[in-house]
N, C-alpha and C positions, 0 to 999 in steps of 0.2 A: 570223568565218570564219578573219582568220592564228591565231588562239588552236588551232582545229582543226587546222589545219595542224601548228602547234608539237605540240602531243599527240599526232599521228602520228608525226611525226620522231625524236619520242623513245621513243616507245613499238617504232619499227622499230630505234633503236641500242640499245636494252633487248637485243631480242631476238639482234643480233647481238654484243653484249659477253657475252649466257647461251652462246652458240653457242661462240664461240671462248673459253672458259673451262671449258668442258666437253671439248670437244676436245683440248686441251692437258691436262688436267687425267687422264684415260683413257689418257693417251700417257706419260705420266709417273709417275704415281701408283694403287694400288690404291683410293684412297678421294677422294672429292670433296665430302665432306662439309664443309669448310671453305672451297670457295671458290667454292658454289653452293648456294642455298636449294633444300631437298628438299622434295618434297610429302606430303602426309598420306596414310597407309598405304602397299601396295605397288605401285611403279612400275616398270616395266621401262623400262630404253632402251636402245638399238642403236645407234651411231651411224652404222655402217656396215653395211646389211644385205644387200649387193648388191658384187660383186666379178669385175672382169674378168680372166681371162688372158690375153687376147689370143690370139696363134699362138701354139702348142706343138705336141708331135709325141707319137706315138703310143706305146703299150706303156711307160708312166711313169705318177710320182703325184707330184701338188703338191700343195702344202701351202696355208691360206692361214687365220689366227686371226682371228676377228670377235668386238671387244667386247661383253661383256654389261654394262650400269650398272645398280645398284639406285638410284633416283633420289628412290626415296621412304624414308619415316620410320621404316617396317616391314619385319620382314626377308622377300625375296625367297629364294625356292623355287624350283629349277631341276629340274620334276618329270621331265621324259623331251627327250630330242633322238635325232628321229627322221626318218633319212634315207629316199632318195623312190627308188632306186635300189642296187642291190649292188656300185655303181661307187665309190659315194662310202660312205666311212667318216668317223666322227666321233669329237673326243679332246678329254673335258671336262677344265674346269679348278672350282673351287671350285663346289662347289653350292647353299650357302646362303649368303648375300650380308645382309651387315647393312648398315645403313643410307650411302650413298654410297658401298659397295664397287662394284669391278669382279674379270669373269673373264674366260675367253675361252674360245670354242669353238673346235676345230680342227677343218675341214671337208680331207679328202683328197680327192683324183678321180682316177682310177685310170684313167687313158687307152684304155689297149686297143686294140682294133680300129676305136672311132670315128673316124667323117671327116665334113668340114663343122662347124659352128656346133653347137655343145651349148648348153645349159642345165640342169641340177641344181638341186634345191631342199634343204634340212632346215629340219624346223619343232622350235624350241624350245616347251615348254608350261611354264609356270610356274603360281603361287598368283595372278598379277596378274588380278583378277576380271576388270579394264577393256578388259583384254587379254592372255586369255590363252595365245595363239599367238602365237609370232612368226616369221615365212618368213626364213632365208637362202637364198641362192643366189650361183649364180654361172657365168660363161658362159667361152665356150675355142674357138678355130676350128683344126679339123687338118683343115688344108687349104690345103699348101705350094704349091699350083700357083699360090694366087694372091697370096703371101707376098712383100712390097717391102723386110722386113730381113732377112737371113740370118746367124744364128750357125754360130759354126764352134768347136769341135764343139757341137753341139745338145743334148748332155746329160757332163755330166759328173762322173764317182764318183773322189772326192778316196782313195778304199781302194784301185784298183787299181793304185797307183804305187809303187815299192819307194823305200823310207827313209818317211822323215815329210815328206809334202809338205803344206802348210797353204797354201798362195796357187796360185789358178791364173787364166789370163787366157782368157777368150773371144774369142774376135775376132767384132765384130757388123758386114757387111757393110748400105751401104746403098745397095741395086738399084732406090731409086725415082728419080723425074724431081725430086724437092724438096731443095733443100738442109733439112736437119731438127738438131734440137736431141734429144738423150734425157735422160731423168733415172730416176733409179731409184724405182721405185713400193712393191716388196715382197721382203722376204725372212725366210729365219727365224731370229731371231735366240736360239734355243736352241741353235745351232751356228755359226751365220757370226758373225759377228765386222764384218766393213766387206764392203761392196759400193763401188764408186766407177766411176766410166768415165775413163777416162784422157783423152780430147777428149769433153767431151758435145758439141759441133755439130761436125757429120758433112757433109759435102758428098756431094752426089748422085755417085753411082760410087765414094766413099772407103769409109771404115772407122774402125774404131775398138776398143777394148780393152775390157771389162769384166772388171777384177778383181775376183776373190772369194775372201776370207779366214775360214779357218774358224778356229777357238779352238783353239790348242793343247795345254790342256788338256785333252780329249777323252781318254777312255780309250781304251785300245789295239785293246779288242774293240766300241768304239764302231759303235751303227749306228742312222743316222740318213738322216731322210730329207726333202727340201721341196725348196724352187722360186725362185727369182730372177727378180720383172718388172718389165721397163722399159718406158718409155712413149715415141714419137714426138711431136715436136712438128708432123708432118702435120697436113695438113686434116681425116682421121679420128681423128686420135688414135692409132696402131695402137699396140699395147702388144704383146708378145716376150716369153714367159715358156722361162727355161733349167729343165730341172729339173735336180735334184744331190743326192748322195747321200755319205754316209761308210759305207762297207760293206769293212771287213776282209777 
């Protein structure tokens, strides 16, 4: 019976040493083929297939790249990525993936005129027989009335300031009843450069800073576009997504 035991034990830290080697490995490198055993033929993995923005505001577009891993031995096929709405646009990156490569999809969402709680999907279709669809998504609430962090300003275009300005600070007010901690969840970093929070823990009724620094080597007639999201250390989690843009 402790023999059973032991072979669970291990066989669950197995699976959590594959987990965070994988993860790391995606984050850091196009290929993982050297410091995780692939499986035989084509395997898709995602390790992220699901993505919050929390509050945001309307008539905007965030940005947000979800990993693709080829995990298997053969090369993966990235036959079509096909979005569920004309809200949401999509921006591949490589399409044929040889063995322990990664890519990434860029999913947009074009805010608009919604209000309340969204949801979006796109489904990736590949060659992986085993599975060959895979759902992204991702969700966004515009819906300020019931909104406990407040940025100020709520979206900002690094283009519309004369000279070259490359750092700008947000100030994120925080109008709940919890003393809270933020940390920075997502940005894009084909343009930003560092994200930081100048105090991440915020006392109820304080505030705080979030700078954001874009690359200044950016060309002049540069335009670009995504999103910065922070997360609450509330009891929901509430996550603040700024959008931002470089537009000459």
């Amino acid at each position: 019976m402790k023999k059973s035991y032991i072979y669970i034990i291990i066989g669950v830290l197995g699976i959590i040493l594959v987990s965070i080697g994988i993860t790391a490995s995606f984050s850091k490198s196009k290929s993982i083929e050297e410091d995780v055993k692939l499986i035989e033929g084509v395997h898709i993995f995602v390790p992220e297939n699901t993505f919050d923005w929390g509050y945001t505001v309307n008539r905007q577009r965030l940005t947000h790249k979800y990993p693709i891993i080829n995990m298997g031995t053969d090369t993966l096929r990235i036959l079509n990525v096909r979005t569920t709405c004309g809200c949401t646009k999509r921006q591949m990156g490589k399409t044929v993936l040889a063995a322990g490569e990664t890519t990434f999809v860029t999913l947009e969402f074009r805010t608009g005129g919604y209000r309340g709680r969204q949801r979006k999907s796109a489904y990736v279709t590949t060659n992986d027989t085993t599975n060959p669809r895979v759902q992204l998504s991702f969700t966004a609430m515009l819906d300020s009335t019931t909104q406990k962090f407040i940025p100020s300003p709520t979206f900002y275009n690094f283009g519309t300031t004369e000279g070259n300005e490359y750092e700008t600070a947000i100030k994120i007010y925080n109008k709940s009843l919890e003393n809270v901690e933020f940390k920075v969840v997502d940005y894009p970093d084909n343009f930003v450069e560092e994200v930081k929070l100048k105090d991440s823990k915020v006392p109820s009724g304080g505030s705080t800073e979030l700078v954001i620094k874009i690359y200044q080597e950016l060309a002049p007639d540069a335009y670009k576009i995504g999103s910065v999201t922070i997360e609450a250390s509330d009891t929901d989690n509430t996550r603040l997504t700024i959008p931002i843009q470089v537009l000459k």
